[in-house]
NUZANU-551282 format. One record per residue (C-alpha): residue number from 1; x, y, z. Coordinates in steps of 0.25 Angstrom, whole numbers, padded with zeros to 4 digits. Layout:
<rs>
r pos=NUM	c1=X	c2=Y	c3=Z .
...
</rs>
This chain:
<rs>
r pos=1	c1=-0136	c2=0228	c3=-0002 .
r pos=2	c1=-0129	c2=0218	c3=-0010 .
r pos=3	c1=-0123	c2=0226	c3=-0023 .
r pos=4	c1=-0124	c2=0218	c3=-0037 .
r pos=5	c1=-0117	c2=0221	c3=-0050 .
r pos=6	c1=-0119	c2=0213	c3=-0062 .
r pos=7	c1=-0110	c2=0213	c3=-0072 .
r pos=8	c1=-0108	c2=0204	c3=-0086 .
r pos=9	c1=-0120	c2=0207	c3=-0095 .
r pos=10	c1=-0119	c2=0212	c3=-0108 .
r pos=11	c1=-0123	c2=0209	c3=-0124 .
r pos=12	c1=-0121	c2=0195	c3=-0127 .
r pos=13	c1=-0127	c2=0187	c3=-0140 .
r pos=14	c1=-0137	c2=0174	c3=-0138 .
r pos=15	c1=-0129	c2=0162	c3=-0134 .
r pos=16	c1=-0118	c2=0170	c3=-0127 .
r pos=17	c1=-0115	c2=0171	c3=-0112 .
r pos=18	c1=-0114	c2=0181	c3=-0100 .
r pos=19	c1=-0109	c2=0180	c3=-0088 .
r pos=20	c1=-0116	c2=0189	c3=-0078 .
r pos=21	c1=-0111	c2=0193	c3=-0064 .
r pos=22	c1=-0116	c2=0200	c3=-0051 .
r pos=23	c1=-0106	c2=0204	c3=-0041 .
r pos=24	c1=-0112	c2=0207	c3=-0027 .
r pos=25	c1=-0104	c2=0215	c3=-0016 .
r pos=26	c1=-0105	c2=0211	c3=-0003 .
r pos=27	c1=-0099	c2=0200	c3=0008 .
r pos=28	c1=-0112	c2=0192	c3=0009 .
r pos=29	c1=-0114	c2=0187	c3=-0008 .
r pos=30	c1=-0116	c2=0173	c3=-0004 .
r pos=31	c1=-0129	c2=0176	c3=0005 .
r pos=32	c1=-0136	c2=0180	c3=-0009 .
r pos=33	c1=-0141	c2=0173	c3=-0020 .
r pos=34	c1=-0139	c2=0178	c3=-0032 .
r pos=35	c1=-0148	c2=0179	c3=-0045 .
r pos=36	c1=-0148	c2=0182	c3=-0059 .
r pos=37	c1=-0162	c2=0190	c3=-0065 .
r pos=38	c1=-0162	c2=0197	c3=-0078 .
r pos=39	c1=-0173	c2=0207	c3=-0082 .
r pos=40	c1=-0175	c2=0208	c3=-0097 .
r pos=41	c1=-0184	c2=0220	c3=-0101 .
r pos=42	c1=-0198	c2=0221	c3=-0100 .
r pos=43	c1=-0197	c2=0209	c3=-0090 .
r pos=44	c1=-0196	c2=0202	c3=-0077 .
r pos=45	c1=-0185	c2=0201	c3=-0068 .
r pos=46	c1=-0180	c2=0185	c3=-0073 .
r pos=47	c1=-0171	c2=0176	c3=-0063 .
r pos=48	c1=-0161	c2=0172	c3=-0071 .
r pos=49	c1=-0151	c2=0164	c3=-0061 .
r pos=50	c1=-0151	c2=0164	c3=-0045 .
r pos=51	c1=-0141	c2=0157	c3=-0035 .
r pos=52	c1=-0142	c2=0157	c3=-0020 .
r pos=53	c1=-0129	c2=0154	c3=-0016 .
r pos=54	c1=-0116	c2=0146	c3=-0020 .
r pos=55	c1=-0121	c2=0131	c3=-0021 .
r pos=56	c1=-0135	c2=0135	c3=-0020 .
r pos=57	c1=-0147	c2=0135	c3=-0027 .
r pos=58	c1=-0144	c2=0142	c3=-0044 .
r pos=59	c1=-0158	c2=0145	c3=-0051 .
r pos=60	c1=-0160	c2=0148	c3=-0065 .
r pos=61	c1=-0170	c2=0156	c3=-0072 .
r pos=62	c1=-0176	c2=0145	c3=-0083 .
r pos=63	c1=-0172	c2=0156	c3=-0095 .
r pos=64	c1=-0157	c2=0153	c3=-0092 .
r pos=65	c1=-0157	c2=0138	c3=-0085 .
r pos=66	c1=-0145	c2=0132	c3=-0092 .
r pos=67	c1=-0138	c2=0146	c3=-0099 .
r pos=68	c1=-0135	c2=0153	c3=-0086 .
r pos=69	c1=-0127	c2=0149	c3=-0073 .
r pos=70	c1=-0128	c2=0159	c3=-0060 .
r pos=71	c1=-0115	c2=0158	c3=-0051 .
r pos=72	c1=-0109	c2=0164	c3=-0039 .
r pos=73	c1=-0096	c2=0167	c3=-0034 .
r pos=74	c1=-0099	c2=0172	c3=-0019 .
r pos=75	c1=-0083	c2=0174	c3=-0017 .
r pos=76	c1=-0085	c2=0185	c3=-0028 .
r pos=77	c1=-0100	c2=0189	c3=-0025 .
r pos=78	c1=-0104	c2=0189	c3=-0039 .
r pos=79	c1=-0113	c2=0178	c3=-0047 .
r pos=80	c1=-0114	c2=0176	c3=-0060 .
r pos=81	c1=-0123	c2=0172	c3=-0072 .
r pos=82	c1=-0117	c2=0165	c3=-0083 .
r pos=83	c1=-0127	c2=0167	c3=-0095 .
r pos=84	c1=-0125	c2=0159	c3=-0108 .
r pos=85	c1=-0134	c2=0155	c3=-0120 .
r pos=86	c1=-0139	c2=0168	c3=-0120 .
r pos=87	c1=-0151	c2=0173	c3=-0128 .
r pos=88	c1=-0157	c2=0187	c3=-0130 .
r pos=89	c1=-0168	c2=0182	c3=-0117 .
r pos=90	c1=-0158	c2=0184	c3=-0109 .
r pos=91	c1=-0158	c2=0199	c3=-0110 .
r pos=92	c1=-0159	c2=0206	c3=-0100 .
r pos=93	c1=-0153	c2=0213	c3=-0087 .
r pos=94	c1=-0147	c2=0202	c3=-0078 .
r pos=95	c1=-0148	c2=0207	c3=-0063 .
r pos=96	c1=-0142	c2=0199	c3=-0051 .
r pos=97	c1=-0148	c2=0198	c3=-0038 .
r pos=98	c1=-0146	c2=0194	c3=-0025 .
r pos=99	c1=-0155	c2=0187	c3=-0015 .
r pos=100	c1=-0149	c2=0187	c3=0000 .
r pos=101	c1=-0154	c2=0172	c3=0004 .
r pos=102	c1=-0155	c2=0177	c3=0020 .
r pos=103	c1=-0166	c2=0188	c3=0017 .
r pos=104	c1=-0180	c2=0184	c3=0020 .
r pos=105	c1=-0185	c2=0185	c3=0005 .
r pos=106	c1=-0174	c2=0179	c3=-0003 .
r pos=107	c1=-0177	c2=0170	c3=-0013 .
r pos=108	c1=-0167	c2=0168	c3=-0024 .
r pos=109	c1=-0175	c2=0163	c3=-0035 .
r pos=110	c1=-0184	c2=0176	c3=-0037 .
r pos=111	c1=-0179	c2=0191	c3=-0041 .
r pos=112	c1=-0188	c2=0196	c3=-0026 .
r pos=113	c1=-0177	c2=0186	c3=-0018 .
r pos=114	c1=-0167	c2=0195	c3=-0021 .
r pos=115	c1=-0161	c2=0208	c3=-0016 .
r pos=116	c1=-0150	c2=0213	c3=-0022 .
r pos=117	c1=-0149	c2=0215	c3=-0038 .
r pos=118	c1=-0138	c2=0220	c3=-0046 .
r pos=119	c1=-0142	c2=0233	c3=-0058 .
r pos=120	c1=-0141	c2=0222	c3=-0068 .
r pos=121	c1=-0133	c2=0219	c3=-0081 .
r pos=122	c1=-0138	c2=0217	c3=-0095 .
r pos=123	c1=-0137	c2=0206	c3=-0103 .
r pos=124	c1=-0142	c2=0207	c3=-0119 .
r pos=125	c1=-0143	c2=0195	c3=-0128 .
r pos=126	c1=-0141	c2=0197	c3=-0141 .
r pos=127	c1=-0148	c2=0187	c3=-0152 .
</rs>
């Protein structure tokens, strides 16, 4: 089990930024990717923002390409969404993931790679 706690959303107004952050516990963080999805109501599970690895592959959801920024800071096993520009789309609960990359089935750019998930955190748009 790798826990996950997000933290950082709350009510902001369109055009104004977040910062969202999961923190991981456990000696072994920089053997998961880590991803962003968000679930709005009445639909899908969206990726919003994945990384594999320091200095490895970033993928962004097209709805955020350009507003958002996914990092990670494996000496402090948390990564972080950076949101800005943001519109009342973007509503939603943000959940974080992780993907361990040695598991048979990992697959980092899709919700059924992952393995762990935090309870999620809320973010609200206002227009």
């Amino acid at each position: 089990q790798v826990p996950l706690v997000e933290s950082g959303g709350g009510l902001v107004r369109a055009g104004g930024s977040l910062r969202l952050s999961c923190a991981a516990s456990g000696r072994t963080f920089s053997r998961y990717a880590m991803g962003w999805f968000r679930q709005a109501p009445g639909k899908e599970r969206e990726s919003v923002a994945a990384i594999e690895r320091v200095g490895g592959r970033i993928l962004y959801g097209d709805s955020v390409k350009g507003r958002f920024t996914i990092s990670r800071d494996d000496l402090k096993n948390t990564v972080y969404l950076q949101m800005s520009n943001l519109t009342p789309e973007d509503t939603a609960v943000y959940y974080c993931g992780a993907a361990d990359r040695f598991w048979g089935n990992y697959n980092f750019e899709d919700s059924s790679g992952y393995h762990f998930w935090g309870q999620g955190t809320q973010v609200t748009v206002s227009s």
